[in-house]
N, C-alpha and C positions, 0 to 999 in steps of 0.2 A: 283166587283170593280177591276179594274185593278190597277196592280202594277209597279213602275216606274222603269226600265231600264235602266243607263245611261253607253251612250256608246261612244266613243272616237276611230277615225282612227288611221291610223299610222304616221299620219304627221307630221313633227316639223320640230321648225323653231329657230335663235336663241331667246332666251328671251322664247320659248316653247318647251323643250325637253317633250319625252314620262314620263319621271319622275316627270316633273313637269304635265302634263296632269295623271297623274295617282293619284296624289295626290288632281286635282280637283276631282276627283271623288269620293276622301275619302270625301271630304267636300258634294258634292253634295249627297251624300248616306247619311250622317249624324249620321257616325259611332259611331265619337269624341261626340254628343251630349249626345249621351246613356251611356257613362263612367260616373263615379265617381270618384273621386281621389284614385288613388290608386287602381285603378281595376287592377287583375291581370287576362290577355289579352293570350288567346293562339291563335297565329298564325300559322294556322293549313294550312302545305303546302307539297309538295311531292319531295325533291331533287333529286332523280332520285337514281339507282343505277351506279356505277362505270362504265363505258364504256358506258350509253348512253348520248346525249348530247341534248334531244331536252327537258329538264325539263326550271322550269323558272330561268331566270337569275336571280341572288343573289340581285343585284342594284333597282329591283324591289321591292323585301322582305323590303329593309333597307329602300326607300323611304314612307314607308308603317307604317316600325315599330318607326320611326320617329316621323310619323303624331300621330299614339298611342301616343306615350312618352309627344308628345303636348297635346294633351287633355289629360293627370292625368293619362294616363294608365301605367301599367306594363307588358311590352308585352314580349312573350318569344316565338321561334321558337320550333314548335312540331309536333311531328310525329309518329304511332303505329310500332311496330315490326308484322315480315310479316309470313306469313304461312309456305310457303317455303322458303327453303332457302337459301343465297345469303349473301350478304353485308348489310342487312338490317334485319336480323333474330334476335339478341341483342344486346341491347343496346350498347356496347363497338363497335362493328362494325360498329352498325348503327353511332352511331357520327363519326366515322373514314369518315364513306363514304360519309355523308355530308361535312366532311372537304375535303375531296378531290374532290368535287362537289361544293366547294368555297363557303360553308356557314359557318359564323362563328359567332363570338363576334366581329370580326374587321370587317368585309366583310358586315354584315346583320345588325349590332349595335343590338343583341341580344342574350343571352345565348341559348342556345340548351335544351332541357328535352324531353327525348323519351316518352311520355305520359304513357304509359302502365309497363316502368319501367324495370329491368335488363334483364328476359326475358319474358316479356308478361305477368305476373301475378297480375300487378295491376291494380286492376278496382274495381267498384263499378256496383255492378246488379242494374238496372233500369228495371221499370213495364214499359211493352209498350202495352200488353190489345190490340193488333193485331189479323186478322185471321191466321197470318204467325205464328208470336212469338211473345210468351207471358212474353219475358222482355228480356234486352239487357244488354251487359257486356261491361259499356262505361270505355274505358283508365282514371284512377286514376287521370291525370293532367286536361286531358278535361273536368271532372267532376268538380274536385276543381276551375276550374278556372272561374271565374266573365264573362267573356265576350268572345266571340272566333271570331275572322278572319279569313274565308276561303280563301285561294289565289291557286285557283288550273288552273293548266297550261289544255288547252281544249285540247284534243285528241281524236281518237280513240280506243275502244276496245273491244278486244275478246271475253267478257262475258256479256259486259254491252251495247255494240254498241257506246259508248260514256264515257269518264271521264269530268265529272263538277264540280260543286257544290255538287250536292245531292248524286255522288261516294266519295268525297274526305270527306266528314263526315260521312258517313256510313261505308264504308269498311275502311275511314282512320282514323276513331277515335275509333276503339274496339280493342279487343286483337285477338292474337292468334285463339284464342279459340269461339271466336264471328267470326271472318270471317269463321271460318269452319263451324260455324252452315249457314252464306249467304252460300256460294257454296254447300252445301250439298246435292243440288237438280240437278248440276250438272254432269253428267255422261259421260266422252268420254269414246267410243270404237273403238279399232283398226278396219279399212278397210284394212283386208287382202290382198286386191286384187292389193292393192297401195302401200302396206307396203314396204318398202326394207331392212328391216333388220341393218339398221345402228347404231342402240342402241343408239340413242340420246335420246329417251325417256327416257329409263331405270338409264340412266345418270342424266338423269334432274331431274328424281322423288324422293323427301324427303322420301319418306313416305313407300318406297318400293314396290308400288303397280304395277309397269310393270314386266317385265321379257320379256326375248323372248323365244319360247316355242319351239315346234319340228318344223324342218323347217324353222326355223330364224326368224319366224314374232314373232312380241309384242301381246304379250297381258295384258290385264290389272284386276285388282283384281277388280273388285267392292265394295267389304267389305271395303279393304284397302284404296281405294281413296278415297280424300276429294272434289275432284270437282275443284280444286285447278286452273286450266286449264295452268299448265305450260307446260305441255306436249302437246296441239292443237299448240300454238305458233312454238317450238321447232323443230317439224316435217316439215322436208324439202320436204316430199313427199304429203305435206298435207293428210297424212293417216288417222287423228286422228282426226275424225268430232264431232261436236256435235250437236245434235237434236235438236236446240233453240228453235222450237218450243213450245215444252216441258221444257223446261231448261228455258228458260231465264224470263218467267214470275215470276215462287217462287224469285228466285234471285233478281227480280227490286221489284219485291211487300213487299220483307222481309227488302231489302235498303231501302224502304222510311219508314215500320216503325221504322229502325234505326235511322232515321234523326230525327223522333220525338223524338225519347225516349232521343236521347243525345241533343238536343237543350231544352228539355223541365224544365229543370234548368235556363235557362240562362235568361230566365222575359227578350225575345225579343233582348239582348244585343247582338244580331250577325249581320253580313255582310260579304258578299259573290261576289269574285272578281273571272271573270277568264279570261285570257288570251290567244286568240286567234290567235296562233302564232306557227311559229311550228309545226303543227298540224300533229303529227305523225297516223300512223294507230292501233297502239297498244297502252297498258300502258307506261310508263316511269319504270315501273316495271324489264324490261327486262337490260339486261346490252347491250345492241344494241338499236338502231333505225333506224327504215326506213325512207323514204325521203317523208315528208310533200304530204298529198296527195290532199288537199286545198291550194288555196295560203292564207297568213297571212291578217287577216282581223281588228283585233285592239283590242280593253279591254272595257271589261263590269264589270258593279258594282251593288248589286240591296240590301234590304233587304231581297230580299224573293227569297231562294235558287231552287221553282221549274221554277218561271218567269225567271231568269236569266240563268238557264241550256234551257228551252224554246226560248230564243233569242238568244242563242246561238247556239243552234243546227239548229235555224230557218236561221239565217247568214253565218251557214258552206254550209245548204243545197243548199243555193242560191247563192255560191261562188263559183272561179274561178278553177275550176278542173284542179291541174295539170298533164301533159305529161309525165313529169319525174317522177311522180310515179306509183304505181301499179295500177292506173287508168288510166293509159295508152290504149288508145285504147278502153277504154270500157264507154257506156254511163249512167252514174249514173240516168237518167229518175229523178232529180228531190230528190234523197235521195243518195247522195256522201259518208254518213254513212253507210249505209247499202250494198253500192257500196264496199266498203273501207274494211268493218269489216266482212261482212256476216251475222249479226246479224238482224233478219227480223222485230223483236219485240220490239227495244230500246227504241220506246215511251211509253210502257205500266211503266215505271217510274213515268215518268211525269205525265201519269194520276191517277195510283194508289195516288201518292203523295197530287194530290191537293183531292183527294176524299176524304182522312181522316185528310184535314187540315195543310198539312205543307205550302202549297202557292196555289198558284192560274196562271193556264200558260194563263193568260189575261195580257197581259203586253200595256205598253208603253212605247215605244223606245227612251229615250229623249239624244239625242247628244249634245255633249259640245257645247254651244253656245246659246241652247235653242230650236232649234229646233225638234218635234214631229213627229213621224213614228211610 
């Protein structure tokens, strides 16, 4: 059976801003129906770190937690603390950097709760009865909460080939300590032969796992990495590949059985929104961003988090490649993902996902107005 899709360009008109079209899609999704009075609502979203700019606008969030507040919910803005480290490692920083990322109480009409708590330590273990992993460490607030709203801004990335839906509740709803067990399969090693010695790695890594060694190249500890891949990103010489091959399957197969293990409290009470805009080539992770390497294509809403990463990824692929960015000059054949990110494997999510029941990538495209694709 397929699953409905609704989807919304970017047009507006007066009497139809994007706000007010976004908020049809909270009604058409039928978010508001699944509340009870008093539910309390985590909207589970990514504010970017400090210096990048391509996360979702605040005015979206608030038009959002609005619509919650209208149907009896109690919605609060949430987010995990992150492996490495940055502006988003505990709590106390992390709200700093959403305030300076213009999300607030006044800005979003919602208080702030880092889900996982001061630094990373709250959670509650979930059985998830996987071939990957056999239980998951969902963030303390995601757990306690009645009903969760995904609102995750669509990009590219480094480890996943894509952020949507089924990233923004797996890696963004655990702790610490749960994302180190996803990457753990991942393994960069230095290309010697590309290396040039600049120690941007060795700078970037938490965890102390580079060094540079005789002759100024990096090398890397394997013991000591977490797979973390801030060091692929960093590296101006693209020295520091990674075998995706081999890597990126455990990492999508072990996210989707996080998505079960933390929606499987919630008796169906989620909805999942993401915004195709912006469309950097990396996470929102980074305190930079590079320049949109699609152009902006509009916002989707669906109940079912692997249909809605599916038509989304289905309308990047088929989207307007742009010039000004690292796509420049090269022809994506058809996959602007994999163009964009290097990542060969990004749909074995999607299908791990619907094989063990979190959705189904059979969708229907249904655009405001009524119309089916």
């Amino acid at each position: 059976m397929k699953s409905n899709v609704y989807f919304t360009d970017l047009r507006a008109k007066s009497g139809e801003s994007l706000l007010d079209k976004t908020a049809r899609l909270f009604d058409l999704v039928g978010f508001g129906g699944l509340l009870r009075p008093g539910d309390k609502v985590a909207v589970k979203l990514h504010w970017g770190e400090w210096g990048n700019v391509a996360f979702l606008p605040p005015p979206f969030a608030r038009r959002l937690v609005e619509k919650v507040r209208e149907a009896g919910g109690k919605p609060f803005l949430t987010d995990t603390n992150t492996l490495y480290t940055g502006g988003r490692h505990n709590a106390i920083d992390h709200i700093l950097t959403a305030l300076k990322n213009g999300f607030s109480v006044a800005s979003a009409g919602a208080p702030i709760i880092i889900a996982d708590g001061l630094s990373g330590g709250d959670s509650v273990e979930v059985p998830a009865d996987g071939k990957r992993v056999p239980s998951v460490r969902v963030a303390g607030a995601i757990y306690c909460a009645d009903a969760i709203l995904s609102l995750a801004h669509f990009k590219g990335h480094e480890l996943f080939g894509f952020g949507g839906a089924l990233k923004n509740i797996a890696m963004g709803c655990t702790t610490p300590a749960g994302k180190q067990i996803l990457h753990s399969d991942v393994k960069p090693k230095v290309d010697r032969g590309r290396c040039i010695a600049c120690g941007r790695c060795v700078r970037s890594c938490a965890h102390g796992a580079i060094r540079l060694a005789e002759g100024g190249k990096a090398g890397i500890d394997t013991d000591r990495c977490v797979g973390c891949g801030e060091c692929v990103a960093v590296c101006p010489a693209e020295a520091i590949p990674v075998n995706w091959e081999t890597a990126a399957e455990p990492l999508l197969e072990k996210s989707a059985e996080y998505v079960k293990a933390i929606l499987a409290n919630k008796g169906g009470r989620a909805a999942f929104f993401n915004f195709l805009l912006r469309m950097s080539p990396e996470c929102d992770c980074y305190e930079w961003n590079d320049a949109p390497f699609v152009a902006d294509i509009g916002i989707v809403a669906s109940r079912d988090p692997v249909a809605i990463d599916q038509a989304s990824t289905d309308l990047v692929n088929a989207g307007q490649v742009l010039s000004s960015s690292r796509l420049k000059g090269k022809n994506p054949d058809g996959d602007a993902i994999t163009a964009a990110t290097g990542v060969k494997g990004w749909r074995r999510i999607l299908e791990y996902a619907e094989e063990i029941g979190v959705g189904t990538r059979s969708y229907e495209l249904v655009r405001i107005g009524g119309k089916r694709t």
